[in-house]
VOPAGU-2260 file (C-alpha; in pm, 1 decimal, decimal comma):
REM VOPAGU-2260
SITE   aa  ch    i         X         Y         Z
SITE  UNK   A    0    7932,9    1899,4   12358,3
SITE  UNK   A    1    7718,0    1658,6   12128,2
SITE  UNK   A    2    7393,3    1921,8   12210,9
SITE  UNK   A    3    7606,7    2226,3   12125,6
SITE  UNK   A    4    7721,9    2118,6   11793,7
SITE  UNK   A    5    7339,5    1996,0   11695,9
SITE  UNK   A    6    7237,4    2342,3   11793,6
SITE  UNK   A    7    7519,5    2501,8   11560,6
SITE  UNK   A    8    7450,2    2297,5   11281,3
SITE  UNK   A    9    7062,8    2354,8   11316,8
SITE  UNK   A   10    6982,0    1985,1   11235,3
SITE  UNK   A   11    6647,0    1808,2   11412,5
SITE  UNK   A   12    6715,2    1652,7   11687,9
SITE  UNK   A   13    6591,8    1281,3   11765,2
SITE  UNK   A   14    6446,0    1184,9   12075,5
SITE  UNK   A   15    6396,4     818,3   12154,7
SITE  UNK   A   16    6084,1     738,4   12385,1
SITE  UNK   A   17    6173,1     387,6   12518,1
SITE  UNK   A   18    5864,4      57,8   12617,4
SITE  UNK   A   19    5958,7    -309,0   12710,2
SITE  UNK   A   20    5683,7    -317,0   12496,6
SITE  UNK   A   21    5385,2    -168,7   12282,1
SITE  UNK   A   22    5077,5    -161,4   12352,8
SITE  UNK   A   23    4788,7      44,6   12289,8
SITE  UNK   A   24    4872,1     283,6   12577,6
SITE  UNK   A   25    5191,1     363,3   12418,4
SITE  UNK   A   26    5120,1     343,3   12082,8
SITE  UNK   A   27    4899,9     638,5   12124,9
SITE  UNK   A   28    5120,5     842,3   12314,6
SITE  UNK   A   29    5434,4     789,3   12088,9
SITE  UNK   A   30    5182,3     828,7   11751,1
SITE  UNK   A   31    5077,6    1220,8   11898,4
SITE  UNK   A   32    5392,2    1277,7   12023,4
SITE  UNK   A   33    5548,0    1234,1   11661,4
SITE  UNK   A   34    5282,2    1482,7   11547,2
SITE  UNK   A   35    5338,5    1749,7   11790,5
SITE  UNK   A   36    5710,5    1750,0   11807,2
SITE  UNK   A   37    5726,1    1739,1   11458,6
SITE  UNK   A   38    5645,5    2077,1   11489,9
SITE  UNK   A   39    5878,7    2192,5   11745,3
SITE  UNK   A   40    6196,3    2058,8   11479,2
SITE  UNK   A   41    6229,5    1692,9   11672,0
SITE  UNK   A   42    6169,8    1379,9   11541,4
SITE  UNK   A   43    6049,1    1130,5   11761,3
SITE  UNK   A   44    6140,4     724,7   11734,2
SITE  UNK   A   45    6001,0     477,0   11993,3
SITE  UNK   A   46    6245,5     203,3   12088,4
SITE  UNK   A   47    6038,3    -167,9   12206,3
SITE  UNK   A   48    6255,8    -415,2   12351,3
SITE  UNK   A   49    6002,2    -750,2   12238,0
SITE  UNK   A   50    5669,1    -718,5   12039,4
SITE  UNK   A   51    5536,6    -908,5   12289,9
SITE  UNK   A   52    5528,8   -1024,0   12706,5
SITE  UNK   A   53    5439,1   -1272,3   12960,0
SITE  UNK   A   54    5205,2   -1026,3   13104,8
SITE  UNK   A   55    4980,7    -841,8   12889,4
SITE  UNK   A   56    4778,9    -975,1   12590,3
SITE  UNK   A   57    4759,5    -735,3   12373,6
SITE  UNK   A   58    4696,9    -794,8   12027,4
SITE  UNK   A   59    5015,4    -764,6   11861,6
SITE  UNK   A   60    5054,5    -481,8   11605,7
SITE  UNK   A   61    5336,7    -517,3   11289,0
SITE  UNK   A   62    5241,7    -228,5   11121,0
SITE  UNK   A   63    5228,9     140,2   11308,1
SITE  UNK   A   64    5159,0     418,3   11030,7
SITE  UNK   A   65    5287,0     705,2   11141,9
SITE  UNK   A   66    5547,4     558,4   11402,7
SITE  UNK   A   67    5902,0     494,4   11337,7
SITE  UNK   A   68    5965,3     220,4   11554,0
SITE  UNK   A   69    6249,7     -10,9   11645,7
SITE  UNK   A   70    6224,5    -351,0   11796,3
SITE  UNK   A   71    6572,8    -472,4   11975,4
SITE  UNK   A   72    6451,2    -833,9   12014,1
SITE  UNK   A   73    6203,7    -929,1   11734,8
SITE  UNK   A   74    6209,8   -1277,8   11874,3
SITE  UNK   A   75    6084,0   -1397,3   12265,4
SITE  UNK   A   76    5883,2   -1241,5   12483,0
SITE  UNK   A   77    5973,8    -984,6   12707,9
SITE  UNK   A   78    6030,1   -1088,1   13086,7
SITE  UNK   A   79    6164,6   -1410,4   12909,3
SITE  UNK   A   80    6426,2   -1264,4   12726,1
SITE  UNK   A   81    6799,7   -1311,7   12902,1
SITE  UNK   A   82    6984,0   -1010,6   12992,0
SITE  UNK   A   83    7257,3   -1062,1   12754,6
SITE  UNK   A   84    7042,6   -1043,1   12491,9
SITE  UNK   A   85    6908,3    -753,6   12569,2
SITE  UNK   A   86    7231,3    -580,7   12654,1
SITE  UNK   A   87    7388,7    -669,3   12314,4
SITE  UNK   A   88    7057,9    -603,9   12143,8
SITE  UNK   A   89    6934,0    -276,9   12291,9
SITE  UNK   A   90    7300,8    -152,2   12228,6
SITE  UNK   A   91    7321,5    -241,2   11882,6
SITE  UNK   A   92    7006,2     -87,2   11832,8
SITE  UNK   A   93    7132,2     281,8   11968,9
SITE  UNK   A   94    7382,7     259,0   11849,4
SITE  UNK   A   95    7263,0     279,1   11475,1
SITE  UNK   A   96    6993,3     503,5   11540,3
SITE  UNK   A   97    7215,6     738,9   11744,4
SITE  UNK   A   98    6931,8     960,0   11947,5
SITE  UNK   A   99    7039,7    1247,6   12070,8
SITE  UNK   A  100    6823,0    1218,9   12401,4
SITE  UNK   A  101    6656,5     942,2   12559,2
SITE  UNK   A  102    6318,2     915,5   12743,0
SITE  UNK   A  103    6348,4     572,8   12928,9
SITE  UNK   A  104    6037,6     358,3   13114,8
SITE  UNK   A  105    6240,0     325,4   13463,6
SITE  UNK   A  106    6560,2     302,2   13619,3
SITE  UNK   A  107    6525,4     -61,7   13729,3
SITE  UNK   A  108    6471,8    -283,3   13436,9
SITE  UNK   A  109    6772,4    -464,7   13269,8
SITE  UNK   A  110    6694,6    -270,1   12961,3
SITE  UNK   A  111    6657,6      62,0   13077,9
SITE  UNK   A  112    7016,6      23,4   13285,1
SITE  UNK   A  113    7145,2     -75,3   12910,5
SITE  UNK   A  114    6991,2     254,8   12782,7
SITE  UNK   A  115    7122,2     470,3   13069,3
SITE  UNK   A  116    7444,4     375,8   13052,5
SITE  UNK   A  117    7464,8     379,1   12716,8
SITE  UNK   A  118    7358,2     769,7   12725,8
SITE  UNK   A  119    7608,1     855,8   13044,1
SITE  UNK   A  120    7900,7     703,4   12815,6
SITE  UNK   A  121    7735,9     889,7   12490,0
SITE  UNK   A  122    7661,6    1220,1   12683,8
SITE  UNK   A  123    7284,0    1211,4   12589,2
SITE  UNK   A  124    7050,3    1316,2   12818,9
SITE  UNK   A  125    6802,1    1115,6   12950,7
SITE  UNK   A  126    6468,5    1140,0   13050,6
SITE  UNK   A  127    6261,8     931,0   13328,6
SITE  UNK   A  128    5917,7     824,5   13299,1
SITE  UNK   A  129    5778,5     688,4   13631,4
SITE  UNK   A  130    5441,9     612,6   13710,3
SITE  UNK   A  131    5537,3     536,8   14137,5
SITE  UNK   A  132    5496,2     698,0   14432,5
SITE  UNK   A  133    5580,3     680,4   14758,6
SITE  UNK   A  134    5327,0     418,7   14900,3
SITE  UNK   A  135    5384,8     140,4   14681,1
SITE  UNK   A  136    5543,3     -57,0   14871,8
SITE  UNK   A  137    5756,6     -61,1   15204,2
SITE  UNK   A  138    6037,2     178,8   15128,8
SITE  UNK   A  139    6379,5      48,3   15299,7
SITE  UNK   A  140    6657,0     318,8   15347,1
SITE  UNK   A  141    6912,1     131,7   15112,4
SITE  UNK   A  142    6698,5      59,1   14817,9
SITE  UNK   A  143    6580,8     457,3   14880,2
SITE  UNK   A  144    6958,0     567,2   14860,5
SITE  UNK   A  145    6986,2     342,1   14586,0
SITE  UNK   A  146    6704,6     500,1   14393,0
SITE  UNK   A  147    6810,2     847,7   14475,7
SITE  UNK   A  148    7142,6     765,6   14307,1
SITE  UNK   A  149    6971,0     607,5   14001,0
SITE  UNK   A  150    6728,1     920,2   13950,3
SITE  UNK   A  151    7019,9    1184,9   13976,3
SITE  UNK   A  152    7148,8     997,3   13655,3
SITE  UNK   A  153    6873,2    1105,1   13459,2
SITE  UNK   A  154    6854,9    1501,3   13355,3
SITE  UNK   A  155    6450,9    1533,4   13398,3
SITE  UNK   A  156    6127,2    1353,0   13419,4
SITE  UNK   A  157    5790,7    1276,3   13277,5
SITE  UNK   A  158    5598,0    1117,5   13564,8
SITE  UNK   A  159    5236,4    1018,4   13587,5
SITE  UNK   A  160    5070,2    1303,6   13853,1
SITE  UNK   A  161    5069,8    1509,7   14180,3
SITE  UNK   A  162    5196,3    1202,6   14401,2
SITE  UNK   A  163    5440,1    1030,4   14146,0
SITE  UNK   A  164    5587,0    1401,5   14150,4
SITE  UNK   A  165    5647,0    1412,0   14524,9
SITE  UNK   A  166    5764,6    1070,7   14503,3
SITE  UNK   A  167    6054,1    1209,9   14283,3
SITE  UNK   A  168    6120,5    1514,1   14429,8
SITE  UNK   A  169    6201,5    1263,0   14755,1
SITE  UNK   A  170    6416,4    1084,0   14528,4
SITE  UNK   A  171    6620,4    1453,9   14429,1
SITE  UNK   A  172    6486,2    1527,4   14138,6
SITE  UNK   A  173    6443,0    1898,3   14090,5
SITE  UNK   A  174    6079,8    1985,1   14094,6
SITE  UNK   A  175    6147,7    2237,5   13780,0
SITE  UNK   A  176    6246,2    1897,0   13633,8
SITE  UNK   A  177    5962,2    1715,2   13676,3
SITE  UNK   A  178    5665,2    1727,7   13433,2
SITE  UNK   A  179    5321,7    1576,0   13473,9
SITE  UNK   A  180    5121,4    1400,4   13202,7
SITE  UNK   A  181    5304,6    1010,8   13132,8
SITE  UNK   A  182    4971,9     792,3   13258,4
SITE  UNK   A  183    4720,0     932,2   12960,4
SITE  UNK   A  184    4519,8     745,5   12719,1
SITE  UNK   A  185    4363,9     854,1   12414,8
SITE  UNK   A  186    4028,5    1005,5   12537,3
SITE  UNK   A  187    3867,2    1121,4   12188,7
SITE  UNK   A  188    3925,3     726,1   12112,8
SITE  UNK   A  189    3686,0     600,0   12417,3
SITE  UNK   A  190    3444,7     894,3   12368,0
SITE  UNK   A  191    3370,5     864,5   12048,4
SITE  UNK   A  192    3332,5     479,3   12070,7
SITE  UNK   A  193    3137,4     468,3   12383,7
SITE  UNK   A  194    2892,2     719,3   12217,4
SITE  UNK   A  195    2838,0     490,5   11915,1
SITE  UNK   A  196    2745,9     204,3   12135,3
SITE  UNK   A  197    2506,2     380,4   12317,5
SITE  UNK   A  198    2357,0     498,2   11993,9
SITE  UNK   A  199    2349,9     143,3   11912,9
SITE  UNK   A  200    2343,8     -98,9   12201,1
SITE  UNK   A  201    2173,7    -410,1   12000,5
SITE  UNK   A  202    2478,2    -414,0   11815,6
SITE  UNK   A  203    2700,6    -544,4   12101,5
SITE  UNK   A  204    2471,3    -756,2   12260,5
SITE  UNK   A  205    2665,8   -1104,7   12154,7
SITE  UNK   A  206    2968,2   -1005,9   12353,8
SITE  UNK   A  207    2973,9   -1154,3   12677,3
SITE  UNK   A  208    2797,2    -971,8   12949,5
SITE  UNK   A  209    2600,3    -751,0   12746,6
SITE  UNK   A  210    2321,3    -943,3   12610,4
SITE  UNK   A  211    2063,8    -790,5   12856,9
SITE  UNK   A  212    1995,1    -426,7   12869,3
SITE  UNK   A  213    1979,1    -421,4   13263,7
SITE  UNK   A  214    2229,7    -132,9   13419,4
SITE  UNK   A  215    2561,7    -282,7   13563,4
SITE  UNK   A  216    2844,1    -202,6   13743,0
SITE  UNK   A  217    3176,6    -270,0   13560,2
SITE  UNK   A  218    3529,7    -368,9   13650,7
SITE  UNK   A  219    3844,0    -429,9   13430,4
SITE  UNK   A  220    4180,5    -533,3   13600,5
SITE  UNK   A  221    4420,9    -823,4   13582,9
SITE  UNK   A  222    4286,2   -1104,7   13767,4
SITE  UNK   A  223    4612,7   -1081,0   14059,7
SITE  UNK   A  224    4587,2   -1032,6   14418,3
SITE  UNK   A  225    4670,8    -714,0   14422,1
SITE  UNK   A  226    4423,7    -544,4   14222,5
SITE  UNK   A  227    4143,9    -710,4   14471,9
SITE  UNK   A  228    3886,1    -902,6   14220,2
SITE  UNK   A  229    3800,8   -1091,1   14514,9
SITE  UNK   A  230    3762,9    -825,9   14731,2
SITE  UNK   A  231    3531,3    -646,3   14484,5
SITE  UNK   A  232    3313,5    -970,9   14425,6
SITE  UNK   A  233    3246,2   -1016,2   14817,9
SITE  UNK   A  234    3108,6    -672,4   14821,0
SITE  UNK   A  235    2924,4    -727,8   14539,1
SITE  UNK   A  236    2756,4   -1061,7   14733,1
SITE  UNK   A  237    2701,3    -824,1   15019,2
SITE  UNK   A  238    2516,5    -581,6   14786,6
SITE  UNK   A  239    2312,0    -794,8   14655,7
SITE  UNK   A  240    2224,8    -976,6   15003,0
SITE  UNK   A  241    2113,2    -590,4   15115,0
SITE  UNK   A  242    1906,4    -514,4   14773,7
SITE  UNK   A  243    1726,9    -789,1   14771,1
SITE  UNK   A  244    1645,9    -714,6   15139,8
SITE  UNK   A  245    1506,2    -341,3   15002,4
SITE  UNK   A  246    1324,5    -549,4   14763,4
SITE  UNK   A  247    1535,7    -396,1   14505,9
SITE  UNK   A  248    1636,3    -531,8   14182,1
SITE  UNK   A  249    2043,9    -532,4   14192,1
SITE  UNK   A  250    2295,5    -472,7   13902,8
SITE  UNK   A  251    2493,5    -706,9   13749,6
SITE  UNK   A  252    2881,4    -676,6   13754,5
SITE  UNK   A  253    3009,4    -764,3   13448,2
SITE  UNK   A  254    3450,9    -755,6   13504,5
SITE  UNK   A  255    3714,2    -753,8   13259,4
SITE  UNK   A  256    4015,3    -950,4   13254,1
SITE  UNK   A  257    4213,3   -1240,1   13324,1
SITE  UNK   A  258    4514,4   -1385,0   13515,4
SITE  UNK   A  259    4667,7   -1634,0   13776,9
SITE  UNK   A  260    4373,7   -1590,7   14024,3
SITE  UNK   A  261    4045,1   -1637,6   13784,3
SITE  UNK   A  262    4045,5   -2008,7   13929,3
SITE  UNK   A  263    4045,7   -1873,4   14274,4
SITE  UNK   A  264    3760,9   -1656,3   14151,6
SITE  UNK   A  265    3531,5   -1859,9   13973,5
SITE  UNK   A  266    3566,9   -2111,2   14233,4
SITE  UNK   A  267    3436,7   -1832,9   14517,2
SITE  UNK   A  268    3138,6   -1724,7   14287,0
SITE  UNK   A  269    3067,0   -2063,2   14272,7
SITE  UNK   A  270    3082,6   -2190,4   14623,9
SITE  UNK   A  271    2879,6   -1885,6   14769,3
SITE  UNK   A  272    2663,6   -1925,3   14449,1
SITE  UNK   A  273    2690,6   -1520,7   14380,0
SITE  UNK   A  274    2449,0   -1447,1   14106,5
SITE  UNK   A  275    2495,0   -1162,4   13827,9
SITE  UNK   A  276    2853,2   -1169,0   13762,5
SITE  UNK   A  277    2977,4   -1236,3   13433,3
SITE  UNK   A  278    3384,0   -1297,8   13379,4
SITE  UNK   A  279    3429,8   -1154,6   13053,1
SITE  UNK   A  280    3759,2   -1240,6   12990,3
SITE  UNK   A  281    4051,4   -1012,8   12871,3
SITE  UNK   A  282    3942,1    -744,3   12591,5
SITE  UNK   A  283    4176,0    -561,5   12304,4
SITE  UNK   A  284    4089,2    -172,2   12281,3
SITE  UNK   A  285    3851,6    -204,5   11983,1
SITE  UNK   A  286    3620,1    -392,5   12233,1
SITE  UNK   A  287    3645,3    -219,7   12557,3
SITE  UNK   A  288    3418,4      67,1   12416,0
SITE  UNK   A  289    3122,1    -151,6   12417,9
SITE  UNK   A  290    3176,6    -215,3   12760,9
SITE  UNK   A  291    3240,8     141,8   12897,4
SITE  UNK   A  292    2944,7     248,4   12651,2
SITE  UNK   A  293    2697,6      36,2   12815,4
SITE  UNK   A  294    2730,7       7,9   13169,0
SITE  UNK   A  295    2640,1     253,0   13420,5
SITE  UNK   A  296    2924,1     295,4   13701,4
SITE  UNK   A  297    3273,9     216,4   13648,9
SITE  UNK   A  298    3462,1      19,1   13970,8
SITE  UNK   A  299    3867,4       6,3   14041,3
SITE  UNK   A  300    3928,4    -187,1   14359,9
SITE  UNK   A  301    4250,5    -261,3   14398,2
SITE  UNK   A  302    4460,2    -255,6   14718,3
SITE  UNK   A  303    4804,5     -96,0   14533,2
SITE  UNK   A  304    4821,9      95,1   14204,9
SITE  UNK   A  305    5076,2     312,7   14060,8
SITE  UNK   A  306    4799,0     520,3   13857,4
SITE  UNK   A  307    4506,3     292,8   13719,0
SITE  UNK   A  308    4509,5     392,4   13348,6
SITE  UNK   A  309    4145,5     210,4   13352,5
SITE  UNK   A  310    3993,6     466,2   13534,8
SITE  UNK   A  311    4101,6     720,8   13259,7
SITE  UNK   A  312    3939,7     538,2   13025,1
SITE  UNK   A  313    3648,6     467,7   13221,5
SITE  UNK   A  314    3600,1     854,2   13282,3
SITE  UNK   A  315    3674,2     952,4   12890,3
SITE  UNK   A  316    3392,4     693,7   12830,7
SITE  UNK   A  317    3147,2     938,8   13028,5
SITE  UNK   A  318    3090,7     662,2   13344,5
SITE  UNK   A  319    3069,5     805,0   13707,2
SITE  UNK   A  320    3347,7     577,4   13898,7
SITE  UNK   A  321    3454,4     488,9   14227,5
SITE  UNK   A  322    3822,9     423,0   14284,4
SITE  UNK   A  323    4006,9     261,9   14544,9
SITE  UNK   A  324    4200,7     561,8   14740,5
SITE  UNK   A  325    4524,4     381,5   14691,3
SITE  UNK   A  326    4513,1     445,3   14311,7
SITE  UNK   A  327    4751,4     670,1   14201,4
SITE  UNK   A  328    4514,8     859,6   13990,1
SITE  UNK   A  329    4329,5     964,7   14245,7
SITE  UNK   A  330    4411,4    1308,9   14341,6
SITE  UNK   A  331    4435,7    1419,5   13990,2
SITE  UNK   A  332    4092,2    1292,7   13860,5
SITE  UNK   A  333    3874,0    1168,8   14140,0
SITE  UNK   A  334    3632,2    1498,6   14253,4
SITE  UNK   A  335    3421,8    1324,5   14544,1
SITE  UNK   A  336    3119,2    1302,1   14517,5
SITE  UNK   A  337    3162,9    1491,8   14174,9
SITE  UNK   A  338    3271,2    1262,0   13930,4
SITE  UNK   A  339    3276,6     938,6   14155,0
SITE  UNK   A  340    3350,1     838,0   14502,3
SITE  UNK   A  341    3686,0     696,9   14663,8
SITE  UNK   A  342    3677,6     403,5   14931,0
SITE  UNK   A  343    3901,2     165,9   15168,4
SITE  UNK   A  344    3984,2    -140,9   14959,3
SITE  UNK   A  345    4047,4    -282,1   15248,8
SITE  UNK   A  346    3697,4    -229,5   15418,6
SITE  UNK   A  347    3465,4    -391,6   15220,5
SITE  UNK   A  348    3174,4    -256,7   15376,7
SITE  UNK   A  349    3208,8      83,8   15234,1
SITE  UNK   A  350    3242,2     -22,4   14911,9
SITE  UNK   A  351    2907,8    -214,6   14951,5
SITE  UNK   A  352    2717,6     108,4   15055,5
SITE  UNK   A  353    2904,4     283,4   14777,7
SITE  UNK   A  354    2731,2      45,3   14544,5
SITE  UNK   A  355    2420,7      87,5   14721,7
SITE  UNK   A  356    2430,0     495,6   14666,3
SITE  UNK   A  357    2491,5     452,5   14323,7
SITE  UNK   A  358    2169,3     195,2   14270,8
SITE  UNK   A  359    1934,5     376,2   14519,2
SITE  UNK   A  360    1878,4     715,7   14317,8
SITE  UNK   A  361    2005,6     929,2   14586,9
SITE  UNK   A  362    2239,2    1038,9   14381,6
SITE  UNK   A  363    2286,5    1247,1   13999,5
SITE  UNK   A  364    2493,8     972,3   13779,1
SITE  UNK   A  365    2482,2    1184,1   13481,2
SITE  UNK   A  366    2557,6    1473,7   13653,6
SITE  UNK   A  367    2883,4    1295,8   13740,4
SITE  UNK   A  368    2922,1    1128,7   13390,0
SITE  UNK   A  369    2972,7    1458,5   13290,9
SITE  UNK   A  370    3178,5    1582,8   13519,7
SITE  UNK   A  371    3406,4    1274,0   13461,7
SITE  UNK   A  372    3405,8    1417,9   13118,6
SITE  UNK   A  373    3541,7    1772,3   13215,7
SITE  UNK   A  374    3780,7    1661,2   13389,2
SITE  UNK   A  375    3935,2    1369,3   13227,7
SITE  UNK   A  376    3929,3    1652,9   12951,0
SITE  UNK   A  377    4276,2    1786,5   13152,4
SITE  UNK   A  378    4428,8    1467,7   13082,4
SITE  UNK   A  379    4475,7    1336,9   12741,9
SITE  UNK   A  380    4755,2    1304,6   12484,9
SITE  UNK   A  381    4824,1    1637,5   12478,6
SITE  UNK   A  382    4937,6    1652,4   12821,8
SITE  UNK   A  383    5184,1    1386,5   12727,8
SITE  UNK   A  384    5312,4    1573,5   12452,0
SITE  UNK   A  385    5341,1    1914,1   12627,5
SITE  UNK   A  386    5480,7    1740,7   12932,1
SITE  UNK   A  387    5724,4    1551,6   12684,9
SITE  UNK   A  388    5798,2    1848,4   12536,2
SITE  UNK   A  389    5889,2    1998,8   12842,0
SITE  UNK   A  390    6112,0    1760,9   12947,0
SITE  UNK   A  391    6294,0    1765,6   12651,4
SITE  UNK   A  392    6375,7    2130,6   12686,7
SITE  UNK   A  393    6473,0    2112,8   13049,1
SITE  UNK   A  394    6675,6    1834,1   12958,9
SITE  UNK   A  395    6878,2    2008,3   12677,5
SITE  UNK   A  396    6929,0    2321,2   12887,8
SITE  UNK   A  397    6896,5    2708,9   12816,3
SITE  UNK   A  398    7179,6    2665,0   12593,0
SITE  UNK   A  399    7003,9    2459,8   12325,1
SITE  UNK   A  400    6809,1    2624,7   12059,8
SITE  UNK   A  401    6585,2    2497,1   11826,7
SITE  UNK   A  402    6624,2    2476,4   11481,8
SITE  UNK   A  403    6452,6    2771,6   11262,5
């Protein structure tokens, strides 16, 4: 009823696009969706729970030109922040702006279960955006039921790619439903930024890792078990142990981040006295171009990811890569032996020859820097937006029309 009378009175509609919290990523996304829809008679708010979390350390950003935004819990960090307080706050805060459809981050979060219901009692539709598929984790047949009856509570989806589709469609939701495009960042950003730094290398030099103008192989990941830093720096040892045997000079590895295992780490490149790796530490945006702009292949090792939003970053940067083949991402951007390779995280080995191959000019690397170009081209902001947009419409059904 509350879609049929918005139609008949021709007013915009607003759509809400819902984050724990903002960063970069996001901020992006919700900036060019604002722009598109604008267009298309909605107007777009984003909804943050906390401006800031115990996991990420993003710089955080008070002013957002061109974003309405609304922050439930201006105080605490998210993942310390109680579930009554974000009950009473998230509520509050739909409840003044009053969107007339929802695009929520999840189904299993405290506050997305606050946003859902508050929808199902409003009679707003909501929209999913999922970035998991099927292999995860180990899937037990109650938590699958459970999920199946979560999903059928939202109306459609924005997902990440081809396996996070089939994920849902396992879960029941329609596959006219689903649309493609959530895991995105802004590629004209990391182009144009990597280009400048390669026009002007000197000028980056006093970040760490990049005073020498010797080719290396980069990484960027949280520094947890999962994403397989040490896995990645014990092929790196083998590498070098085999160049060095081809009387070969090796690449550095210069990785990016920081976390609960950079002890563990630091203490392994110490004790088997690796050479050539520099721990750069955890980067905001306006430095990671001087990273992707410099170095020559890009790495992602880890042993589970949803997507790996590095790797589109890496690729929008122009860098060959070679991906883990448990990265989501990976059937949607990774061409083998096009625009990277994909390898076993578990079999270290094959990541070691992989780094070999790229250091041994068998092969074209900017042949595949520009083919990591093309097709990173198919997935940028716009997809978001047009995939947002879709949503949106399949959520409001063929009885909603626009306003003229």
């Amino acid at each position: 009823m509350h879609l049929e009378l918005l139609s008949k009175e021709g007013r915009n509609l607003t759509l809400a696009i819902h984050w724990p919290r903002f960063g970069p990523y996001h901020t992006s996304r919700l900036e060019r969706t604002s722009q598109g829809l604008a267009e298309k008679g909605i107007r777009v708010v984003g909804i943050e729970i906390a401006v800031e979390d115990t996991t990420y350390e993003w710089r955080v950003t008070n002013s957002l030109p061109g974003i309405e935004r609304y922050v439930a819990c201006p105080t605490g960090k998210y993942g310390n922040l109680s579930p009554y307080n974000i009950f009473r706050n998230t509520w509050r805060l739909l409840q003044s702006i009053q969107p007339d459809i929802v695009a929520i981050t999840g189904y299993s979060t405290w506050d997305a279960i606050v946003i859902l219901s508050w929808c199902r009692i409003y009679h707003r539709p909501a929209i999913l955006m999922m970035a998991s598929k099927y292999d995860d984790a180990s899937r037990t047949g109650y938590k699958e039921s459970l999920k199946r009856f979560m999903v059928r509570q939202y109306v459609s989806a924005l997902c990440s790619g081809t396996l996070q589709k089939q994920y849902l469609e396992m879960l029941g939701m329609h596959p006219n439903a689903v649309y493609l495009g959530y895991d995105v960042v802004d590629n004209n950003y990391f182009h144009l930024k990597s280009s400048i730094v390669r026009q002007n290398p000197e000028n980056y030099r006093h970040l760490p890792g990049l005073a020498f103008p010797e080719p290396f192989f980069l990484a960027s990941a949280r520094f947890i078990p999962r994403k397989n830093i040490v896995g990645l720096i014990l092929a790196y040892m083998s590498y070098r142990e085999q160049a060095s045997k081809n009387h070969d000079i090796p690449w550095r590895l210069v990785i990016l981040g920081d976390g609960i295992e950079r002890n563990n780490i630091e203490k392994l490149i110490s004790t088997k006295n690796i050479e050539g790796i520099t721990l750069a530490g955890f980067r905001q945006i306006d430095e990671l171009p001087a990273y992707y702009g410099l170095a020559s292949v890009f790495i992602h090792p880890p042993l589970q990811e949803q997507w790996g939003l590095v790797v589109n970053e890496a690729m929008a940067s122009g860098l060959p890569v070679v991906v883990s083949k448990t990265c989501g991402c990976v059937p949607d951007l990774l061409i083998d032996s096009v625009n990277g390779f994909t390898f076993d995280p578990t079999d270290l080995n094959s990541l070691t020859q992989l780094m070999m191959k790229c250091t041994d000019h068998s092969i074209n690397l900017p042949e595949m820097a520009k083919a990591s170009l093309v097709q990173i081209s198919h997935w940028g902001l716009e997809g978001f937006v047009g995939g947002m947009y879709g949503a949106v419409i399949s959520a409001l059904g063929p009885g909603y029309k626009a306003p003229t």
